[in-house]
C-alpha positions in Angstrom: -3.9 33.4 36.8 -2.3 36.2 34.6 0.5 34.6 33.6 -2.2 32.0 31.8 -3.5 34.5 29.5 -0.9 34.7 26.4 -1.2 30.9 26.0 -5.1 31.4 26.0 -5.1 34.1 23.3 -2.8 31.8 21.4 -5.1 28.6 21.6 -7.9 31.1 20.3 -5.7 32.0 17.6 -4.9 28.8 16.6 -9.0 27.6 16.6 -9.8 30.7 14.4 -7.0 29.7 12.2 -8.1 26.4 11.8 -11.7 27.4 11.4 -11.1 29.9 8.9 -8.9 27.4 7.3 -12.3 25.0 6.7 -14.0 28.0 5.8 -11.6 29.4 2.7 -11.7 25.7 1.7 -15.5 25.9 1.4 -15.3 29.3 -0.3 -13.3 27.9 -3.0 -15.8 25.2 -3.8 -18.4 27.8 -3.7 -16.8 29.8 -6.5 -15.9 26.6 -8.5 -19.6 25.6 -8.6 -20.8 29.0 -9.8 -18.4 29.9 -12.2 -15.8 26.2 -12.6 -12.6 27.4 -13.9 -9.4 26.2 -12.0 -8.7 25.6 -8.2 -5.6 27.6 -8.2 -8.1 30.7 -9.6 -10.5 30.0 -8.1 -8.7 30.4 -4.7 -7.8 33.9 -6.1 -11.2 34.9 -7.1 -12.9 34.1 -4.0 -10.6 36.8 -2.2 -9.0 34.1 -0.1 -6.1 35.5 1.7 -3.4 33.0 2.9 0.3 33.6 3.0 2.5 30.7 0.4 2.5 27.7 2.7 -1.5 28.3 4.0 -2.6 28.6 1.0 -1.0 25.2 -0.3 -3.0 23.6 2.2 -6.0 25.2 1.4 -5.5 23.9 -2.3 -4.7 20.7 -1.4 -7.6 20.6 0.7 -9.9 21.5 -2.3 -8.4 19.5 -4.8 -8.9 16.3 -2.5 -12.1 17.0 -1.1 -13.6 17.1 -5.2 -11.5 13.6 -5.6 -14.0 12.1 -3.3 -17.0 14.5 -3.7 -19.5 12.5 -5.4 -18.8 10.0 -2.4 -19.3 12.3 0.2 -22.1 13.4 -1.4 -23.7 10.2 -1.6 -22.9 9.7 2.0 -24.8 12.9 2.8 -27.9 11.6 0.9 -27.2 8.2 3.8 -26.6 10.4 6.8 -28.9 14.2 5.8 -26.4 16.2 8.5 -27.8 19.2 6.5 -31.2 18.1 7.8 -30.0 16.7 10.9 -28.3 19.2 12.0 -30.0 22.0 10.4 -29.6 24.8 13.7 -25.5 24.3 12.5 -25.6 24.3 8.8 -28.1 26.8 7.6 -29.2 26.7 4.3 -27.9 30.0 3.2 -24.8 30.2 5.1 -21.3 32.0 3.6 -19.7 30.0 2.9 -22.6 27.2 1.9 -23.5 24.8 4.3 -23.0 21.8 2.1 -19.5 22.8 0.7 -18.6 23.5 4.3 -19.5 19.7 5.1 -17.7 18.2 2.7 -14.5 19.5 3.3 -15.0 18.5 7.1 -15.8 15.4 5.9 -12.7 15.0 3.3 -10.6 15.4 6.6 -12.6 13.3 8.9 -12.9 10.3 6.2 -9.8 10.5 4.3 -7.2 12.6 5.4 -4.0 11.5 7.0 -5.2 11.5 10.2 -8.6 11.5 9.7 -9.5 13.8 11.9 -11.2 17.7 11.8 -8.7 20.3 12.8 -10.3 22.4 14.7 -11.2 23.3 18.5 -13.9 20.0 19.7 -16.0 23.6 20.8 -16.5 24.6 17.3 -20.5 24.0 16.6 -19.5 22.5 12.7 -17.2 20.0 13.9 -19.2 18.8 16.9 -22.3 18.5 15.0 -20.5 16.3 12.9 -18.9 14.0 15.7 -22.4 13.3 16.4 -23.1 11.1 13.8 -19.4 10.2 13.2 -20.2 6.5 13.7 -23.2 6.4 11.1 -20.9 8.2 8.9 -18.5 5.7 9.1 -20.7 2.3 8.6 -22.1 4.0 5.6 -18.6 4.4 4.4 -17.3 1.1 4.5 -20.8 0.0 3.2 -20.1 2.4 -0.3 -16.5 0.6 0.2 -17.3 -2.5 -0.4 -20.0 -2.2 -2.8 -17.4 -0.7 -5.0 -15.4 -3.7 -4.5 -12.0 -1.9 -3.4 -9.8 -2.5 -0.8 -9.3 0.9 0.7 -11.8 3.9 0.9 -9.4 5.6 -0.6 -9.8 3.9 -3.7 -13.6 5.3 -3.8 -11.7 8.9 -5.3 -12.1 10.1 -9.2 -9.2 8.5 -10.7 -6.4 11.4 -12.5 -5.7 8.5 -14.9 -7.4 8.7 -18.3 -5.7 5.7 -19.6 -6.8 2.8 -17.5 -6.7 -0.1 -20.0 -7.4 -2.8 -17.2 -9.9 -3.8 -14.5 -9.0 -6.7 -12.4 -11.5 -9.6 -11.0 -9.7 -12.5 -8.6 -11.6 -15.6 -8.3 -11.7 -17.0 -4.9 -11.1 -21.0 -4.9 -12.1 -20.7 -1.2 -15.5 -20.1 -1.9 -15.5 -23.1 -4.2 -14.2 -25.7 -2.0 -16.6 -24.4 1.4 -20.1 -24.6 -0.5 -21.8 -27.6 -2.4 -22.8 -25.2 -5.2 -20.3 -24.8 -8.3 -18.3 -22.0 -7.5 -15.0 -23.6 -9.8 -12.9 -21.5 -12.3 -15.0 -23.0 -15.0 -18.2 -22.3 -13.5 -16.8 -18.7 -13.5 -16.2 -18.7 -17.2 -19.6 -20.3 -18.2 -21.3 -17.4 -15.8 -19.7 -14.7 -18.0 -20.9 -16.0 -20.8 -24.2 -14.7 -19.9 -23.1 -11.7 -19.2 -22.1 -11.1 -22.7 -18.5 -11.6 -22.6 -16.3 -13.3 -24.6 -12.6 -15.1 -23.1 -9.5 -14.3 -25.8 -6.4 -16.4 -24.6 -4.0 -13.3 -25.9 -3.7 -10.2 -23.4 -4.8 -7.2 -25.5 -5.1 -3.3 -23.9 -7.0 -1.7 -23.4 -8.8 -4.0 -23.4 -11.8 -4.5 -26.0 -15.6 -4.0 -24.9 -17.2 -7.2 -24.0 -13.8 -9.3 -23.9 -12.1 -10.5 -20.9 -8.6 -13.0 -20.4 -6.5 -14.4 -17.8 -3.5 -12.5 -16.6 0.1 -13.8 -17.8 1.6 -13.5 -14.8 -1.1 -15.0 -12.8 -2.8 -17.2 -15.0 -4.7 -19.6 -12.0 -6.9 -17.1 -10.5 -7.0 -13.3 -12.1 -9.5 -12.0 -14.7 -8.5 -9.3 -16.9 -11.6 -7.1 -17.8 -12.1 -3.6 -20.0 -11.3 -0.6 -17.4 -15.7 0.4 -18.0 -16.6 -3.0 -16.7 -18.9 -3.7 -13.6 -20.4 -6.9 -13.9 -20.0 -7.6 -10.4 -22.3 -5.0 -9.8 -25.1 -7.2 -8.2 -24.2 -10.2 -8.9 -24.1 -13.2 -6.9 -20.6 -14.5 -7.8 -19.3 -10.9 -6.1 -22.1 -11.0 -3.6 -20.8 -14.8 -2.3 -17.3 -13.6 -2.1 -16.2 -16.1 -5.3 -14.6 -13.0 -7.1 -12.6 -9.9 -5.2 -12.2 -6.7 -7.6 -8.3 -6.4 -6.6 -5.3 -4.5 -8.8 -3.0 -6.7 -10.0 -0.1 -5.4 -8.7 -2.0 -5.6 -5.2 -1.7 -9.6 -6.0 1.7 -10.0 -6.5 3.1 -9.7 -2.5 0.7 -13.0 -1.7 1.8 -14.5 -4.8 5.6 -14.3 -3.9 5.3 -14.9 -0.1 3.4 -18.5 -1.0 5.4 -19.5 -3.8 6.8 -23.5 -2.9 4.9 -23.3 0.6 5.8 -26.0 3.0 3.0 -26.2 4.9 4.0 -23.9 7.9 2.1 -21.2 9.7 1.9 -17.7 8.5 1.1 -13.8 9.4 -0.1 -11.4 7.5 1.2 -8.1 9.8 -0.7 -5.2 8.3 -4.0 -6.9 7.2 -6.2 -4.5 6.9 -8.9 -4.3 4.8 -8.0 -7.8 4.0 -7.6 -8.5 0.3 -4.1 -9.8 0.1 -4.7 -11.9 3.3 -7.5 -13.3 1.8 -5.5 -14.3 -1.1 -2.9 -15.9 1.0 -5.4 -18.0 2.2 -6.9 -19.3 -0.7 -2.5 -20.1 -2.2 -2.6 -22.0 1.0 -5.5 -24.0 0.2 -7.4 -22.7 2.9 -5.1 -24.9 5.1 -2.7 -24.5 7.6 -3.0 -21.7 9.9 -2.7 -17.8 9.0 -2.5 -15.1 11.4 -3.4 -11.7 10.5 -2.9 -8.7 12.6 -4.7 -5.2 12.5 -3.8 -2.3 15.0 -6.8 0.2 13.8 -10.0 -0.6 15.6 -12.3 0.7 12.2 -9.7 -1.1 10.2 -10.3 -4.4 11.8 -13.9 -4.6 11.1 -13.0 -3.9 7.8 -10.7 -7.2 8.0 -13.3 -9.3 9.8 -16.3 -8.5 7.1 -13.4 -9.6 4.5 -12.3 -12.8 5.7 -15.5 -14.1 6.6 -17.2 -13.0 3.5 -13.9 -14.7 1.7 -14.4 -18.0 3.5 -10.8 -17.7 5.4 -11.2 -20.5 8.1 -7.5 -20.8 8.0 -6.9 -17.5 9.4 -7.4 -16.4 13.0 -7.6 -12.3 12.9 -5.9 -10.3 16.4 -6.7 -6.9 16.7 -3.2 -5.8 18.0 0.1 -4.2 17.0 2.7 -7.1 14.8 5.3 -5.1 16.2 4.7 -5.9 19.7 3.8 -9.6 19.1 6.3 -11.9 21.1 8.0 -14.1 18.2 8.4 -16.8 20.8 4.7 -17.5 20.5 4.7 -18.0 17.3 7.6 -20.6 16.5 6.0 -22.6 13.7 5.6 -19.2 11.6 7.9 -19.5 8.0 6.6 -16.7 6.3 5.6 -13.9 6.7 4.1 -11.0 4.4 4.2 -7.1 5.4 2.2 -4.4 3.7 3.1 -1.3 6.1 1.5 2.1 5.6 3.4 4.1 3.1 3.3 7.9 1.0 0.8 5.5 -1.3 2.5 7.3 -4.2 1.6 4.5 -6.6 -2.1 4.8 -6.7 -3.3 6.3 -10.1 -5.9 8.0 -8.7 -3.8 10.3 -6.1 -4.3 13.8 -7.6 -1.0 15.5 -5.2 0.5 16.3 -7.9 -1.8 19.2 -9.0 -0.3 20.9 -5.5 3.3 22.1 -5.2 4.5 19.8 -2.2 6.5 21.4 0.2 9.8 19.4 0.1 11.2 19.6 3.1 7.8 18.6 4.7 7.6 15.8 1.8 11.1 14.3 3.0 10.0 14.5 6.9 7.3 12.2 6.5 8.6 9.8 3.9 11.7 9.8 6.9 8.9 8.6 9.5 7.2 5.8 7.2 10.5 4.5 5.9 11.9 4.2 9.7 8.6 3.2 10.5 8.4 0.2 7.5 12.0 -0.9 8.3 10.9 -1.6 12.3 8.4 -3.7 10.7 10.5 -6.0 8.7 13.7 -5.8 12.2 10.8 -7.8 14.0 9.8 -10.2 11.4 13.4 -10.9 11.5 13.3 -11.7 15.1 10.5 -14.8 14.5 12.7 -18.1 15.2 11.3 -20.0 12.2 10.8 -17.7 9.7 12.3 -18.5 6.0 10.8 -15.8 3.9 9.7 -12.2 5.0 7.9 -10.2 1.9 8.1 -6.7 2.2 5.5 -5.0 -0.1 4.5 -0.7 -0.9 2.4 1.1 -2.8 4.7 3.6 -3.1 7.2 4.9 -6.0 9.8 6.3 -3.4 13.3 4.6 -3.1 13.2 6.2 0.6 10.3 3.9 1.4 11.5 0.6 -1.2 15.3 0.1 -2.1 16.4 1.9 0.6 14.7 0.4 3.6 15.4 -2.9 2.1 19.3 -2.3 2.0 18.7 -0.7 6.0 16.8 -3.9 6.9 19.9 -6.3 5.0 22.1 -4.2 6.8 20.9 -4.4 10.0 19.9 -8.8 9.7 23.9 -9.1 10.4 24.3 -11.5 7.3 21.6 -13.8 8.0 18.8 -12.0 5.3 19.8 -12.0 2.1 17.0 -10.7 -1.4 15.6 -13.8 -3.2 17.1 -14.1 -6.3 14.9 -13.3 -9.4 13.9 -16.9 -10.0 11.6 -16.5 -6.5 10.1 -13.4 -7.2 7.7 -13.9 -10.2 10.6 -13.9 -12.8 8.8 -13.5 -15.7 7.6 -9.6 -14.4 10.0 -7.4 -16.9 10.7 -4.1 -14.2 12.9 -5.1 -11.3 14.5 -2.6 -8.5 16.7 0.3 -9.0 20.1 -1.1 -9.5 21.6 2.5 -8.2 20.0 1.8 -5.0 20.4 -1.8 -5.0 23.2 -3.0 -6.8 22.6 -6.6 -8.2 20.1 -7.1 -5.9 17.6 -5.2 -7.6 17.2 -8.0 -10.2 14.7 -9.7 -7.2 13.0 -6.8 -6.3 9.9 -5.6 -8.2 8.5 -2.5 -9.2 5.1 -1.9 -11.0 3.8 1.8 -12.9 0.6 2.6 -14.5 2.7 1.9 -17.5 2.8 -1.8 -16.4 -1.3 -1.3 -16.5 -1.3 -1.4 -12.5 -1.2 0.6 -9.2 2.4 2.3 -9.1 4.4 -1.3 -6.1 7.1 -2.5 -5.0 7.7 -5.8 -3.6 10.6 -7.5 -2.3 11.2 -11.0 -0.7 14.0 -11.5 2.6 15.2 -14.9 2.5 17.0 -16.6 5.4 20.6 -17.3 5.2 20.6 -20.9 6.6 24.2 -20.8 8.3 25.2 -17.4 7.1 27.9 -16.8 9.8 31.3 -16.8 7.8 34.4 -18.2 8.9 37.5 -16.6 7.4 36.9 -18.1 3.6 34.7 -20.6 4.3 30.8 -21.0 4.7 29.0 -23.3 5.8 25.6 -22.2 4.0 25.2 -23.4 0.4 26.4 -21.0 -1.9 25.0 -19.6 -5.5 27.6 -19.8 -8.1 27.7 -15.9 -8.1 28.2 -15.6 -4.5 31.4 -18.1 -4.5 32.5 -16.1 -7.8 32.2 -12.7 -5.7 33.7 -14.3 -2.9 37.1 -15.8 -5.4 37.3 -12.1 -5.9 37.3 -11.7 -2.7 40.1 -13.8 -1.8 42.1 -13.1 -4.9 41.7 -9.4 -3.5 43.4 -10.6 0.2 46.4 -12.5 -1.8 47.1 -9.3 -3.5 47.6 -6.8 0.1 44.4 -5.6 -0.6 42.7 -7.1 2.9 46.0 -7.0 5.0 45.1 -4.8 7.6 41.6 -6.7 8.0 41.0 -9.5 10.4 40.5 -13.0 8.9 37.1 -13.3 10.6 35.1 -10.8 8.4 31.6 -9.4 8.6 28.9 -11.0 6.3 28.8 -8.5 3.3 25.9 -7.6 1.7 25.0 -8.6 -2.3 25.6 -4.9 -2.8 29.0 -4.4 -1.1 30.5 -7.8 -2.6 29.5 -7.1 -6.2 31.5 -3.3 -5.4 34.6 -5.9 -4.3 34.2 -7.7 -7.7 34.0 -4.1 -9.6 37.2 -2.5 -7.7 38.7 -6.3 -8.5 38.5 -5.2 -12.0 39.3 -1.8 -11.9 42.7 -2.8 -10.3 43.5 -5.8 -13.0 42.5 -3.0 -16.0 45.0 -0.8 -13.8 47.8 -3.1 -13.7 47.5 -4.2 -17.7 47.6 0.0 -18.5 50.7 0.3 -16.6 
């Protein structure tokens, strides 16, 4: 029994470290609502000791936890824990009760891993747990008041210069009821409520002025960035409008562009806003799959397609990566939105804290391996044509890059839709250093681009894409059989010898290096 002490003492140590870790968090808050001033001083002046990589925590802690503190505030006005749990949280506790709570609630409602740190014994964290599930309804309730599509949307944005709000109109909604729910019906409602359609897009956009987006004219509003009309009102209230960013739109739009009628998964569907757009591209026919792992998440997804009128969709609560492809072998497309950094959301407020890079470059290691799993499997479906593969993310370690791994790995038979498939009018395309050519059809967005920070790219199949020596029997674009006279031009002049005449399917990427080197060596030869 001895011998189980040290690792005793250490488990207390770690509880006490965690504790006092919710505890210096609270402190801060404390000292910012007496005196305000800054979260970095404010850590100072409250005499919280912490060596360099604690106390970036702490901060980070802080500086999230006031992101989403008039939500968790209005939460505790749902769910009184102050009240209910009054024998935990006294009222004149050091550090104060309430500032305690939120910061248990930041980590239990938006963290990570949503989840309190600390020992399940600690009398804070259990009274919490008790009303853990009231906490939670309430949330998703505030959620989808607001009209976003993830809680963590509900945060203070750390963007001054929105210039947009986005409203989709829902045909579904339209085409299930007997009332007028059509895009002109939509237009004549706003009308009375004061606002006035321009055909030219303007931003910011002017008070009491609204138009439809250039890049996706059919069914998305453009709206000054103060608007809430929806607030109430029964076109939000019947599902016939979704408040969605526009960048948010574009994965649906590019997956169901030329449909042929054939079934469809959404793999990450969750909370359900892009699914629901798929639907209505598809005419609410057909049949749609959409798969959610998260238990929470999946109510989320349920509320959202029924509320959307999706009876083309059939929601599973279960993992897309351990769906068997054999049982879906009508499936063509298929659109996947795995969780990223989420870099790209204006409102993220990370970079008020000095990341630890090291720490930074572990996890975007474990989403990018964990995205490019996702899009291996969707290869594996037997009828698929089309995989999108969509972020909210600004890293090439979770965009570019996992799209060359996945091209890499389809052995010849993926190839990136050319430009003219991937809303070709949008200006900013992939990074060519990371892509080569094929980052003319890929798509990035910024706040610049007056969206959420995305990236979207669309896998095409290779029909026939197993070479034989020179020849192919897939159709080829001009540019590939101009790459591949390179090629051969390149094998006439010694340059292949020592290869076999069978050759490996190249990627995009590695035959426009062939053309390149092709041209280095004629500039070469006229030199010498």
């Amino acid at each position: 029994m001895g011998a189980m002490f040290p690792s005793t003492c250490v488990h207390a140590q770690d509880d006490a470290h965690r504790m006092n870790f919710y505890r210096a968090g609270a402190s801060a808050l404390d000292h910012l609502d007496k005196y305000q001033g800054s979260v970095k001083g404010s850590l100072a002046a409250a005499r919280i000791k912490a060596e360099a990589g604690e106390a970036k925590r702490i901060l980070a802690l802080v500086i999230e936890t006031l992101k989403y503190r008039d939500v968790l505030l209005e939460l505790l006005d749902k769910v009184p824990l102050l009240k209910l749990e009054r024998e935990t949280f006294r009222p004149k506790g050091t550090p104060s009760s309430r500032n305690l709570l939120l910061v248990l609630l930041h980590d239990l409602l938006f963290s990570t891993r949503t989840r309190i740190e600390a020992s399940d014994k600690w009398p804070p964290k259990a009274a919490v747990a008790r009303h853990q599930a009231r906490l939670k309804a309430e949330l998703v309730r505030i959620q989808l008041r607001a009209g976003v599509s993830s809680v963590r949307e509900l945060g203070r944005t750390a963007n001054a210069d929105v210039q947009a709000r986005y409203v989709r109109w829902n045909p579904n909604i339209d085409a299930s009821r007997a009332e007028d729910w059509s895009l002109p019906a939509l237009h004549k409602h706003l009308v009375t409520k004061g606002f006035t359609r321009i055909e030219k897009a303007v931003y910011p956009v002017p008070n009491g002025k609204y138009f439809m987006d250039p890049h996706l004219p059919d069914y998305l509003l453009v709206f000054p960035p103060n608007t809430n009309w929806w607030a109430g009102d029964r076109w939000y209230e019947a599902g016939a409008v979704v408040l969605q960013d526009k960048a948010s739109c574009f994965p649906a739009a590019v997956i169901m562009d030329e449909w042929d009628g054939g079934e469809c998964i959404d793999g990450t569907a969750a909370p359900g806003n892009k699914t629901s757009l798929m639907s209505a591209l598809m005419g609410n026919k057909g049949t749609l799959y959409a798969f959610e792992k998260s238990a929470y998440r999946f109510k989320t997804l349920e509320k959202m397609l029924a509320r959307a009128a999706c009876s083309n969709t059939t929601a599973t609560r279960g993992d897309f990566t351990q769906a068997d492809p054999a049982d879906y072998p009508n499936v063509t497309r298929i659109l996947l939105d795995p969780s990223c950094s989420g870099s790209g959301i204006v409102n993220r407020l990370d970079y008020l804290v000095e990341q630890d890079e090291t720490e930074d470059e572990d996890r975007l290691d474990k989403l990018a391996a964990f995205q490019l799993q996702m899009i291996q499997h969707a290869f594996k479906f037997p009828a698929v044509k089309r995989i999108v593969y969509s972020t909210c993310s600004i890293h090439a370690e979770e965009d570019e890059r996992v799209v060359a791994k996945a091209l890499k790995s389809g052995g010849g038979k993926w190839r990136v839709a050319p430009r003219a498939a991937v809303l070709p009018e949008w200006e900013r395309r992939g990074r060519v250093e990371e892509l080569g050519p094929d980052a003319e059809g890929v798509i990035r967005c910024l706040p610049e681009d007056k969206t959420n920070g995305f990236f979207v790219a669309c896998f095409e199949r290779v029909e026939g894409g197993v070479k034989t020596g020179t020849k192919s029997i897939r159709t080829k674009r001009p540019r590939e059989e101009e790459v591949e006279e390179v090629e051969r031009e390149a094998e006439e002049d010694g340059d292949g010898a020592d290869e076999p005449k069978a050759a490996k399917p190249k990627t995009a990427a590695q035959l426009e290096r062939a053309r390149r080197k092709k041209q280095q060596q004629k500039q070469k030869k006229r030199r010498t």
